[in-house]
N, C-alpha and C positions, 0 to 999 in steps of 0.2 A: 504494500500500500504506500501509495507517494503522500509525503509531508504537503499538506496542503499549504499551511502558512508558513510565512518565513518567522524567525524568533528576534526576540529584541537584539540580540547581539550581531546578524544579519543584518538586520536595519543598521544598526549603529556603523557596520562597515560598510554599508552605501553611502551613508552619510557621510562618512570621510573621505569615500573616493570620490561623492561629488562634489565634496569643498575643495579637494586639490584639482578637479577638472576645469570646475569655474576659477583658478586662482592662474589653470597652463593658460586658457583660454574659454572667456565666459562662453561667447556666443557658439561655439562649435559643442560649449558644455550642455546649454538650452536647448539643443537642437537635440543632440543625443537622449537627454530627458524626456524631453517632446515624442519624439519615438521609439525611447525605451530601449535603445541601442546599446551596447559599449557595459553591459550589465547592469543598467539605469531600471530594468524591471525583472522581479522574481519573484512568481508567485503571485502574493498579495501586497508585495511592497514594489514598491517605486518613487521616482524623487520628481517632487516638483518647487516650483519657486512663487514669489508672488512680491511684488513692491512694496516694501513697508511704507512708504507715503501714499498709497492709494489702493492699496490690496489686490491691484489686477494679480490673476496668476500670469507669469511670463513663460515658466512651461509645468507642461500637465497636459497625462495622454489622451485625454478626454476635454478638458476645458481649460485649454488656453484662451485667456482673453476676457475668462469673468472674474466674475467679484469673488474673490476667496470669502468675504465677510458674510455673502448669501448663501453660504455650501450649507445643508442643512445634513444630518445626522439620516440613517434608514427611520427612524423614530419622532423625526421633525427637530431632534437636536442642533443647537447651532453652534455647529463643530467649527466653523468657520469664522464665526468671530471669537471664541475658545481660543484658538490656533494665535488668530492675528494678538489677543491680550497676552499670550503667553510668549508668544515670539520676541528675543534682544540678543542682538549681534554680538555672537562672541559667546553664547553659551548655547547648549545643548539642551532642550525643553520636550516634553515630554506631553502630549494630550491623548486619553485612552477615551473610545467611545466604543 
């Protein structure tokens, strides 16, 4: 039987190879996100970004271009304004839904 989901420690090593992709080169990094390329998607996990001054997501393999603030939970949770209060640069933040 295949692991359905990936585990926190999985995440957390995406997460650091897309902070050093976006540090070689942002835009080829958005792009790779965008499409899930480059091991940007596994499973249930995948990286996406979003403007701290305006909340757009800039990539995400599904909704590039909306309001991270409007993403609502399976349950009507508003995981997405969650996300953006918990969100500051330079640390690592955690939102379970």
């Amino acid at each position: 039987m295949a692991i359905q989901y990936g585990t926190a420690e999985e995440a957390k090593a995406m997460l650091e190879k897309a902070v050093a992709a976006v540090k070689e080169n942002k835009a080829k990094a958005l792009d790779m996100f965008n499409k899930g390329e480059g091991g940007f998607k596994d499973r249930d996990l995948y990286v996406f970004c979003a403007n701290a001054s305006d909340s757009i997501l800039t990539a995400h393999p599904t909704m590039k271009g909306k309001q991270l603030r409007d993403i609502l939970g399976k349950k009507g949770y508003p995981l997405g304004q969650e996300i953006m209060q918990k969100a500051t640069e330079g640390t690592i933040g955690e939102v379970t839904y």
